[in-house]
N, C-alpha and C positions, 0 to 999 in steps of 0.2 A: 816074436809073438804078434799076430795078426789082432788088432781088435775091430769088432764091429762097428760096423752102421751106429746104433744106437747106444752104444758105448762111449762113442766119440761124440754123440750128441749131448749126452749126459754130463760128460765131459766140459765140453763147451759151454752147456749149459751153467756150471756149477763154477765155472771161473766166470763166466760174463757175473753171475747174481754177488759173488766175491770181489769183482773190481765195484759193480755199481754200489756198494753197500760199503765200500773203502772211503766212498766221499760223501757228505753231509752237507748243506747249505742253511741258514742264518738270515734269515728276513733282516729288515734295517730296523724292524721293530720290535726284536726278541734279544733276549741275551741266551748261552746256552752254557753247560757243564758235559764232560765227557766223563762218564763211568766203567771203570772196568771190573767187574766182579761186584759191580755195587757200591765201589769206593771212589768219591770224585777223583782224578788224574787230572783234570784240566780245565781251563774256563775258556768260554770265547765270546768275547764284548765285539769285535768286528764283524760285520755283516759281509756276505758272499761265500765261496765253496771252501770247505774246509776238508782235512785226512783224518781217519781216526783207522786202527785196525779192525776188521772185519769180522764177524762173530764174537769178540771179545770183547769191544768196548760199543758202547751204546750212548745217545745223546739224548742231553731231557732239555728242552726249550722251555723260557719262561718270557712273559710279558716285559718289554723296555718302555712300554706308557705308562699313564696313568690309569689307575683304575678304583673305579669307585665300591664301596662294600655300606651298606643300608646297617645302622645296628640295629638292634631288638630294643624295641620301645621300651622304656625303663622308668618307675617311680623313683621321683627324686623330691629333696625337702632343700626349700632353698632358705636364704639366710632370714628372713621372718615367719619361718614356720609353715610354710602351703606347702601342698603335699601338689607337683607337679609329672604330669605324665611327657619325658624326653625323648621325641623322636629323631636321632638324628644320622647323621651318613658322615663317610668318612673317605679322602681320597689319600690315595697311599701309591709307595713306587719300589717297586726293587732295585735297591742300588748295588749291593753283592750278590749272586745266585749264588756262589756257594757256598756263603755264613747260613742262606736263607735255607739253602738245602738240607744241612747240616743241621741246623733247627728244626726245622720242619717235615725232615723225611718222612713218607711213607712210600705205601706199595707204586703209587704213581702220581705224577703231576700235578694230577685234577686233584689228590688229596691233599698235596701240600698247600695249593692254595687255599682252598677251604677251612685245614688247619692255621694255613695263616691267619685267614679273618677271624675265626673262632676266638681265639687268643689276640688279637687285632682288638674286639667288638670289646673285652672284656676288659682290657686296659683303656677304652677309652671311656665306658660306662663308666669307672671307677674314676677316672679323671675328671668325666661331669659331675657325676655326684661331691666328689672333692673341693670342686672351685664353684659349680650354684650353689652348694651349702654355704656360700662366703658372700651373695648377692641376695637382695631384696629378690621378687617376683616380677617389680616394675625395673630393676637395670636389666632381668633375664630378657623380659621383651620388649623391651627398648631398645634406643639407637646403643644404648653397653652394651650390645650382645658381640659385638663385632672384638672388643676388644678383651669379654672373654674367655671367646673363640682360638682367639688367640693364645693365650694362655692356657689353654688344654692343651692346643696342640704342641706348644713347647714341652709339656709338662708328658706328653705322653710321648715324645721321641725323646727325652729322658728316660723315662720308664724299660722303654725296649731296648736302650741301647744299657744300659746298668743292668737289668735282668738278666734278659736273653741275648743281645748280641746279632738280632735278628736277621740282620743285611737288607731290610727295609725299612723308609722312610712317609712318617707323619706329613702328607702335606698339609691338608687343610683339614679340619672340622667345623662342622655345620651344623646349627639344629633348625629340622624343618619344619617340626612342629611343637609349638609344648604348651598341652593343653590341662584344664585341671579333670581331677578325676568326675565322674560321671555324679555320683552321690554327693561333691560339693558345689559342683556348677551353680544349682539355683541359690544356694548359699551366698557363694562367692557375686554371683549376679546381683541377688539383692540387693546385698553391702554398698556393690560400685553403684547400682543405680541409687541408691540412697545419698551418698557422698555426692552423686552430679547434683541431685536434685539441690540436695544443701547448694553447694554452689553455683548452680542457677538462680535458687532466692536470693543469695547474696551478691551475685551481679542487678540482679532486680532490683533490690532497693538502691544499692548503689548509682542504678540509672535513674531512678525517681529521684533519689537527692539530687544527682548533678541537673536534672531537666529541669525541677523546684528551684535550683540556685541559679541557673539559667536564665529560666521566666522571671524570677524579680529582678535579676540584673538588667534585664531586657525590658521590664514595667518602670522601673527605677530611667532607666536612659528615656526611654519614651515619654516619662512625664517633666524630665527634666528638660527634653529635646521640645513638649508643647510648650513648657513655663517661660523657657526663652524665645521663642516663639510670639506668644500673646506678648511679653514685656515690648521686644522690638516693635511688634504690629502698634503696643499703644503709644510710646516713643512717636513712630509714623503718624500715629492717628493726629498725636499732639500738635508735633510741627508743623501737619497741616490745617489743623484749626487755626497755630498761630499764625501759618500764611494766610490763610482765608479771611480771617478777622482782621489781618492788615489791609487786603486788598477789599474788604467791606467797607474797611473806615475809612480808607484812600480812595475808595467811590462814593462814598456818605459826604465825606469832605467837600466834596468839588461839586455835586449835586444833589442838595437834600431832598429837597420838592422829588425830584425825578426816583431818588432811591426812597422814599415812602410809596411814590405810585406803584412802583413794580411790586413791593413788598405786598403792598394791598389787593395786586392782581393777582399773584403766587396764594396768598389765601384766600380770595375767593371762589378760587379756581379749585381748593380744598376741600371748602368748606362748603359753598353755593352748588353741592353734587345736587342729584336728581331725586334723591331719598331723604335729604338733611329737612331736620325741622328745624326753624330755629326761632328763639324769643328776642325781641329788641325790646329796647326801652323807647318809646317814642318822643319823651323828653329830651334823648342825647344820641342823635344817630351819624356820628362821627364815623363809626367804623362803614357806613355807606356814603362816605362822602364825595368817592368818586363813582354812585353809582348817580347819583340827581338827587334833589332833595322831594320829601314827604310834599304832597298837593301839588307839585308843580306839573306832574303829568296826570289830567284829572282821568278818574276807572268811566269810560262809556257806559248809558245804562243799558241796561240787560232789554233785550226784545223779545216780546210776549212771543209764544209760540206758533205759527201758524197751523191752522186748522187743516185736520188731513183730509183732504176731495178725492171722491173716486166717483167713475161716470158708471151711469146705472145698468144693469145688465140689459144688454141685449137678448126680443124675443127667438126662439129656435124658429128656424126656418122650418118650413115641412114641404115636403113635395107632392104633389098628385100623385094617384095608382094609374 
């Protein structure tokens, strides 16, 4: 039997599309499972070209990273009664495709992951609301958060693996945001700023006493620091009058005559200013005795005043015309 041209092409055709659909390839970044009639046969964790039979079995590739899934913001009540709004995200990893597939089948790929998160998002909401109902507001956003982050996330790859069996894994949970509701904000705002303010007053006076206990400590040393001060100065002052007063009386000694002179020049030099009036007794003029005595330098008498001369005016000239 003769077949044609386009017989044989057909032909050709339909084994070439046979052989190439016989081999399958495997990113270094996917895990994949082999299905035949819908029912997994086979798993493949190795990356590069793999055989599966052609029109009967089929390959469904899933994600070998990590990937991250955002859950649905959710009202939570934490352990003193605020009513908190939890936004948080969630990284997660497929460690079996085919427990996960088996869990999560649907019509296609794209569904089963999204099923995954679905039921992902909801064991982890439950997990938060679980362990922030066991925290203040202040460990939720605080440096606690990290370690009860932690504790979800143990708590919810528990969860999957006792329930479902999932063939993926909890790594991390996060919350990015967690804020209070809208209607308590100015509430809540008040409160705190109230509680600063208290505690700003009560650093304030706390700095006034210590500044008050300060300054008298400091007024207290300052006048104890002038007291010994003046005593030493007068000590000084002391010793040296008592030098002085020896070395006066050990110059009075050796010349008396001589140290009255000087005394007596020292106050008139005082006393005999330009301004001074002064009263003597003329009876006893001792205290001028080194000045001469009274009569001995007789006062010149006073000269009548001479009569003032002027020469008489001279006539004005005049000249001819």
């Amino acid at each position: 039997m003769k077949l044609s041209v386009s017989t044989i092409i057909v032909i050709l055709a339909v084994l070439l599309f046979g052989v190439s659909s016989a081999f399958f390839t495997v990113d270094q970044t996917q895990k994949a499972i082999v299905l035949q009639f819908g029912q997994p046969v086979g798993e493949v964790r190795q990356p590069g070209i793999h055989v599966k039979i052609p029109f009967i079995q089929k390959v469904v590739r899933f994600e070998n990273r990590l990937m991250e899934y955002d859950v649905a913001a959710a009202e939570i009540y934490s352990g003193d009664k605020k009513n908190l709004v939890v936004d948080a995200f969630v990284r997660w990893r497929i460690d079996d495709p085919l427990l996960f597939y088996q869990r999560f089948k649907t019509e296609n790929s794209f569904s089963i992951i999204e099923e995954a998160k679905s039921r992902l998002g909801g064991i982890i909401v439950g997990e938060l609301r679980r362990e922030l109902g066991l925290h203040n507001m202040i460990d939720i956003i605080s440096q606690n958060r990290g370690s009860i982050m932690e504790t979800v996330t143990d708590f919810s790859n528990r969860k999957l693996a006792e329930d479902t069996n999932a063939g993926l894994t909890v790594i991390d949970v996060r919350i990015k945001r967690a804020d209070l509701p809208p209607q308590n904000q100015r509430a809540v705002y008040d409160r705190m700023r109230t509680e600063r303010e208290q505690q700003a007053t009560k650093y304030r006076s706390e700095g006034r006493r210590n500044g008050q206990m300060i300054m008298a400590q400091t007024d207290r040393s300052v006048r104890e620091t002038i007291a010994e001060a003046e005593r030493k100065s007068q000590v000084i002052r002391g010793e040296a009058d008592s030098e002085a007063a020896a070395i006066y009386a050990e110059a009075y000694s050796q010349d008396p005559e001589f140290y009255a002179f000087r005394r007596s020049l020292e106050s008139y030099q005082s006393v005999l200013s330009d301004r001074s009036v002064i009263l003597l007794d003329p009876g006893s003029m001792e205290y001028l005795q080194y000045l001469g005595k009274v009569g001995e330098y007789p006062t010149p008498p006073l000269e009548a005043p001479k009569p003032l001369t002027a020469d008489p005016p001279k006539p004005l000239e005049t000249t001819p015309e």
